[in-house]
N, C-alpha and C positions, 0 to 999 in steps of 0.2 A: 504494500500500500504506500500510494505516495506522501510525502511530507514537502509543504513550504516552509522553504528559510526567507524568503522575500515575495512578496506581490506585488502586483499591478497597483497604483493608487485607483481606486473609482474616482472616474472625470464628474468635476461639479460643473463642467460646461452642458448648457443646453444642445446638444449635437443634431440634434435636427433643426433647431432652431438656427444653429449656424451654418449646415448644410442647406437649408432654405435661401438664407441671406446671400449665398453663394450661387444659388440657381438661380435667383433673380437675376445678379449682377449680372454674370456670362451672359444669361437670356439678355437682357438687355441690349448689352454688347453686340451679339450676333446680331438682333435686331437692325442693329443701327447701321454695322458695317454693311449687312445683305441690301439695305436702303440706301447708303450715302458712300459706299465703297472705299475709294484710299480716303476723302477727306474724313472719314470715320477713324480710320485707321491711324490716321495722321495724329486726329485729338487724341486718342487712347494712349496713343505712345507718348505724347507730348505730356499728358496727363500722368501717367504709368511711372514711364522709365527717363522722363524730362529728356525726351529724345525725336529730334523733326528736324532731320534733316532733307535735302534736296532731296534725294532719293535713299529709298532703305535698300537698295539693290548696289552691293558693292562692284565696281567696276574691275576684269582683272588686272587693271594698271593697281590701283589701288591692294586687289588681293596681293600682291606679287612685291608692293609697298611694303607692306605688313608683315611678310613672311620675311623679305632679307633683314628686318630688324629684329628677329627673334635671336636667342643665343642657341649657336649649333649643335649644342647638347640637347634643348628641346626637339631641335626639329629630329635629328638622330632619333632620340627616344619614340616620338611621333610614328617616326616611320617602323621604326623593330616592330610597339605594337599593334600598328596598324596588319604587318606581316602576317602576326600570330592571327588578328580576327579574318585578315583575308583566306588563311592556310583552314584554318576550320573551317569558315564558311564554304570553301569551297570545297570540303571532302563531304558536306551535308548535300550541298547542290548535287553531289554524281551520284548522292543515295537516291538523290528522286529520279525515274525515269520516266519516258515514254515507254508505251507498250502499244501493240496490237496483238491482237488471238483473233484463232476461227473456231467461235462454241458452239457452232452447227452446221452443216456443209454450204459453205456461201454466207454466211455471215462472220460478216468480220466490226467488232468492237474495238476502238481505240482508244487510249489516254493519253493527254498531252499538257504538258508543264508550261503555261504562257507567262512572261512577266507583266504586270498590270504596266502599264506606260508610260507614269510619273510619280512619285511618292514623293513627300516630306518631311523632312528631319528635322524633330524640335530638339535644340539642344537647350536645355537649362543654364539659366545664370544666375543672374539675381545676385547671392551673397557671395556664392563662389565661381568660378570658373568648371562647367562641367566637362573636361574637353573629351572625357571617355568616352560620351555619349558620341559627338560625331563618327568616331570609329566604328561603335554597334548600329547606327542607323543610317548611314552611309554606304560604307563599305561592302555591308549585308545588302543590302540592295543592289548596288552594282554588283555584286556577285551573282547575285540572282537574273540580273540581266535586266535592270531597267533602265531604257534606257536615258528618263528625265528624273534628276532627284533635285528637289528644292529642299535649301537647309536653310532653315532660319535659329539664330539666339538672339537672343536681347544686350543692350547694350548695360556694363556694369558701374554703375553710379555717374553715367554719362561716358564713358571710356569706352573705346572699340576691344574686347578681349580678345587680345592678340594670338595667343596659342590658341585658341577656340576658333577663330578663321581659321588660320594655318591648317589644324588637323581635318577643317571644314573641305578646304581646297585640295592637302593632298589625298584625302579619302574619294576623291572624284565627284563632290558637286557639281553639278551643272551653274544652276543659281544661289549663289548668297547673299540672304538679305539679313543687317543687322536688326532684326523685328521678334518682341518678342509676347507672352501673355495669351490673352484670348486673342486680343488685335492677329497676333499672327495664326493662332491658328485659324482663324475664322476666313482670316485671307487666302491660306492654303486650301480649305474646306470647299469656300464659296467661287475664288476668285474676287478681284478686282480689274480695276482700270490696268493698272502695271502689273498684276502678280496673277501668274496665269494659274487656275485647281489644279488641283492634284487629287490621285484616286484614293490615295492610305496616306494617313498621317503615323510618322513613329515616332516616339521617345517620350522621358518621362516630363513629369514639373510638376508644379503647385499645385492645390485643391481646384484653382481655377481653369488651370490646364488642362488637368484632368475633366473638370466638370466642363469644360467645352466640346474635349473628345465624346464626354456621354451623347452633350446634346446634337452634336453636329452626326453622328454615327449614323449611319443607314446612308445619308447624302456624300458623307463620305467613308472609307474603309478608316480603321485604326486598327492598331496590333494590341492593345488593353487597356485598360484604367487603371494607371498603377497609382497607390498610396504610397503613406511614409515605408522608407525602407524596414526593412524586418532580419531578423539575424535568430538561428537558433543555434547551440550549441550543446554538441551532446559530449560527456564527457564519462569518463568513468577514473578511477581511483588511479590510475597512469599518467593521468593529465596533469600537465604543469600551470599549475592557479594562475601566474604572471602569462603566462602565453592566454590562459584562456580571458582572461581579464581584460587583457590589450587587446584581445579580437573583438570582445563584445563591445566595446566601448567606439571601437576603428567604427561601427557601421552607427552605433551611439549620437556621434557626433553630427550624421546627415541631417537632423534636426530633430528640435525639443519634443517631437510624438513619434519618435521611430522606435519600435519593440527590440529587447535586449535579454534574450531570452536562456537560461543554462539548464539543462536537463540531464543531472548525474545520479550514478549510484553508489556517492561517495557524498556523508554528510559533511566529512572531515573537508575534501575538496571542495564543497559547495559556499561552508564560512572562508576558507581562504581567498576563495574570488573574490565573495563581496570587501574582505576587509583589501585586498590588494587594489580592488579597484575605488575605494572608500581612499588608500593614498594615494590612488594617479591620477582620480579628475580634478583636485586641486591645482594642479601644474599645467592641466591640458590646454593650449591657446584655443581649445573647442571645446572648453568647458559650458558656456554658456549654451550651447546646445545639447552636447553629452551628458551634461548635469542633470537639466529637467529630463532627458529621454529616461535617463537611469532610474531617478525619484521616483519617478510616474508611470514609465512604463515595462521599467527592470522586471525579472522574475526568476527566482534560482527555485529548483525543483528539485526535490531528492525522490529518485525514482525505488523501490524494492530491490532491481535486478535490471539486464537487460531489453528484458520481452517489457517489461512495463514502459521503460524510457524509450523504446522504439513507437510505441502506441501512444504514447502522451505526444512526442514531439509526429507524428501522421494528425494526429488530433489537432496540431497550429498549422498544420499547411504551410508553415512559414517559404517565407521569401527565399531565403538564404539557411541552409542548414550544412552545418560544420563539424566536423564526425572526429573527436581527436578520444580511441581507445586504443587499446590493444592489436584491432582488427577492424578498422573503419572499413576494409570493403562490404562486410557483412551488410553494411548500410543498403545495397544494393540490391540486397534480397529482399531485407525487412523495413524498407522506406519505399511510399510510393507516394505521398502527398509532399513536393518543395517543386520550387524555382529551379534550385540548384543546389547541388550538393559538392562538397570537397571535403576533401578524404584525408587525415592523418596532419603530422603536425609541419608536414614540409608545404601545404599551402594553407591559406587561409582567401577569407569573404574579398577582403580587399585586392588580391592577383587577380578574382572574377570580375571585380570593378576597373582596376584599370589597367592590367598588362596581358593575362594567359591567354586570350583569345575568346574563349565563349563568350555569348552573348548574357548581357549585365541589364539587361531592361527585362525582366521577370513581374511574375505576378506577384501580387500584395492580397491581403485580407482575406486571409483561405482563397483565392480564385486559383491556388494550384490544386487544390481539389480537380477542379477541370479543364483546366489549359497547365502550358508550358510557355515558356518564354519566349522572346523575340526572334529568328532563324530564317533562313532565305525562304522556308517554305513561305510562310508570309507574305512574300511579295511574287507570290507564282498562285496565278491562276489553274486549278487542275480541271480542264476540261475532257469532255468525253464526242467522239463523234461513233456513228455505227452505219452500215451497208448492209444491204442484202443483194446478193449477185446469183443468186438461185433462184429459181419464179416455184420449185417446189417447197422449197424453206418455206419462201416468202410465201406462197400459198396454206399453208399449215401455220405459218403464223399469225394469218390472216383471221383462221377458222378461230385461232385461239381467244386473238385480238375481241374478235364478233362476240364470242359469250361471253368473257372476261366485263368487256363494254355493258352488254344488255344486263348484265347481274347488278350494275352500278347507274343503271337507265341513262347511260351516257351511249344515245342512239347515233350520234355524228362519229363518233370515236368507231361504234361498233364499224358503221358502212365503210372509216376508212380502210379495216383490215376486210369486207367484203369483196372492193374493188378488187385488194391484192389475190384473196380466194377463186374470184373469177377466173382467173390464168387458169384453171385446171376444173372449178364447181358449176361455168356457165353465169350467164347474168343474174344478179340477183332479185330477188322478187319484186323487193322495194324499187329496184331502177327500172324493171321492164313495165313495173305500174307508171312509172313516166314517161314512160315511149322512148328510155335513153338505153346505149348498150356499153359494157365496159370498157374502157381500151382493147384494142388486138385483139377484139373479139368477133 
C-alpha cells in the first residue's frame, strides 16, 4: 500500500473561472483578427508583446543578419542537435510506407503517405528563449516532406531572439515571422492580408496558445493541446537522491504549475529528495518558478514494491516519465500511459528537451492515455485509393454492395453496386422500369 511523504497543494484558484476568462479573451481575438486581418494583428502584438513593426515577416537579408552575429559555439551546437532530431525523424518517416495488395482477383487497394502542404511552427518565448522547439516543429516537418513550413515566435521584451531565428532558419523554414500569442496563431489558422494558412499548426505555449489551438481546431489541423510540462520519476532504493532531485526540479522550473512528481519504493530515498531539493531551490536562478511548481504541485510517493509504483505512475499519464532503478528497461513492459520515457541514470527529461533527438512537444494532462507525441507521422496524410479490374469481382461485389445497401435503406448506394452486377445478372428491374439499360449491355 502506498504512502505520501509530500502532496499536491489543492488550488484555491477558481479554474474554470479562469479557464472561462481565457476562452473569452482568445475568442475575442480570433474574432477580431478573422474580421480586420493584419490591422488586428498589428494591435494584439503592439498590445501583447509592445511589438509593430513594418513587417513581422523577416526578410532573408535580415535572417542571414542575425545569424552571422551569433557566437559559433551556438550555431555548432544548433546544428549537432538539429542532426540528432533530423536522424530520428527520419528513421520514423521509412517506418511508414506505401503499400498496394490484390484481396480478391482484380482488386487492388492502396495506401499512400501525403504530406499536408504547409504547416506552422509556434515556437514559444515570452520569458525564455525556447529555441528547442524550432528543431521539433521544423525539422519534423521537412522531414516529413512539406513542403511550406511557416515559423512564427514572438518577440522577447521587444528584442528579436536571436538563436530562436537562427535555429528557425537553419531547420528549413520557408517563412519567418517575429509574431507571437493568439495574434499568431490565429494568423497561421485563418490567414491574412500578408501571412498566407497553413493546414497544422505545431508547438507548445501559454494557456492562450493553447486555448486558440482548441478553438481554431477543425479549420485548422494541430498536433495537441499541450499544458504545463509534467515530469515523473520512478525511482527505487538504487537511486541517487541529488541526481533524482536535480531532475525533478530541471523540468520544475518550466513554470510555477508544472507537476514534479517521485514514485519510489524507498521511504528512506523519498525524505532524501525532498530535503536535497529543500537545499537546491534556494540557489536556483529559477527559483521563482521551480519554487511555487515544487510547493504546489511536488508529490513524492512511497510505492509497496514494484508492481505498485509501475500502476500508480500509468495512473498520471505523465508527460515525461524517468525510470532510474536497477532495470529501467522493465519500464517497457510494465508502462504504457507517458509522452516519453528515459531509461536509467545516463539520460534524463532534459536531453529529451533539448539535445537527443526525439520529439519534446508531448502530451500533458493524462492525454497520453490516448495519443503520443509530436512525429513526422503528423504531418502525412495516410490516404487510401482502391480498383476493381475484374467485371466478375466487381460483379459479386456488386451483388454484395445491393443487400448490404437495402439492409441500411440506402437504395442509391444499393443500385450503385446493381449497375456493376449487371456485367454478368442483366439489367436491373429498377432500371428496365425506366426504359434505361446498363452500360455494355
Amino acid at each position: 500500500m502506498s504512502a505520501v511523504l509530500k502532496s499536491a497543494v489543492p488550488t484555491t484558484t477558481d479554474l474554470a473561472e479562469v479557464d472561462e476568462q481565457v476562452r473569452e479573451t482568445v475568442a475575442a481575438v480570433i474574432a477580431d483578427i478573422r474580421k480586420n486581418g493584419d490591422d488586428a494583428v498589428r494591435r494584439y502584438s503592439e498590445k501583447f508583446d509592445q511589438w509593430s513593426p513594418t513587417s513581422f515577416r523577416l526578410s532573408a537579408e535580415h535572417i542571414e543578419e542575425i545569424v552571422a552575429g551569433i557566437d559559433p559555439q551556438v550555431i555548432e551546437d544548433i546544428a549537432f542537435v538539429q542532426a540528432q532530431v533530423r536522424g530520428f525523424a527520419e528513421r520514423q518517416r521509412e517506418s511508414i510506407t506505401d503499400f498496394e495488395v490484390e484481396t480478391l482477383p482484380g482488386v487492388h487497394l492502396g495506401q499512400k503517405n501525403i504530406p499536408i502542404s504547409a504547416s506552422g511552427a509556434y515556437v514559444p518565448g515570452g520569458r525564455y528563449p525556447l529555441v528547442a522547439s524550432a528543431h521539433m516543429t521544423i525539422v519534423t516537418a521537412k522531414v516529413a516532406g512539406v513542403p511550406r513550413v511557416v515559423a512564427c515566435t514572438p518577440p522577447i521584451r521587444g528584442e528579436i531572439p536571436a538563436a530562436t531565428v537562427a535555429a528557425m532558419s537553419l531547420a528549413g523554414a520557408d517563412e519567418i515571422y517575429l509574431l507571437g500569442g493568439v495574434q499568431a496563431v490565429a494568423a497561421l489558422a485563418m490567414g491574412t492580408e500578408t501571412i498566407g494558412r497553413v493546414d497544422m499548426i505545431a508547438g507548445p505555449g501559454n494557456a492562450y496558445v493553447a486555448e486558440a489551438k482548441r478553438q481554431l481546431f477543425g479549420a485548422v489541423g494541430i498536433d495537441l493541446i499541450a499544458g504545463p510540462t509534467e515530469i515523473l520519476v520512478i525511482a527505487d532504493e538504487f537511486a541517487d537522491p541529488v541526481t533524482v532531485a536535480v531532475d525533478l526540479l530541471s523540468q520544475a522550473e518550466h513554470g510555477p504549475d508544472s507537476p514534479a512528481v517521485l514514485v519510489t519504493t524507498s521511504e528512506s530515498l523519498g525524505r532524501q529528495v525532498i530535503d536535497t531539493i529543500e537545499r537546491i531551490l534556494p540557489e536556483m536562478p529559477t527559483r521563482d518558478f521551480a519554487g511555487p511548481a515544487w510547493r504546489d504541485h511536488g508529490q513524492v510517493i512511497v510505492a509497496a514494491d514494484m508492481d505498485e509504483a509501475w500502476a500508480i505512475a500509468d495512473s498520471f499519464a505523465s508527460e515525461h516519465v524517468q525510470v532510474l532503478t536497477a532495470a529501467p528497461r522493465e519500464a517497457l513492459t510494465r508502462l504504457r500511459n507517458y509522452g516519453a520515457l528515459f531509461l536509467g541514470q545516463g539520460t534524463c527529461v532534459s536531453y529529451g528537451d533539448k539535445v537527443i533527438g526525439t520529439n519534446h512537444v508531448l502530451p500533458t494532462r493524462g492525454a497520453a492515455n490516448y495519443t503520443g507525441g509530436l512525429w513526422v507521422g503528423k504531418y502525412l496524410k495516410t490516404v487510401t485509393y482502391q480498383e476493381v479490374v475484374d467485371p466478375s469481382t466487381s460483379a459479386e461485389l456488386g451483388r454484395i454492395c445491393g443487400r448490404a445497401s437495402r439492409v441500411e435503406l440506402f437504395e442509391g448506394h444499393a443500385r450503385s453496386g446493381d449497375i456493376r452486377a449487371a456485367v454478368q445478372d442483366g439489367t436491373p428491374g429498377w432500371l428496365s422500369d425506366l426504359g434505361l439499360r446498363a452500360a455494355g449491355r
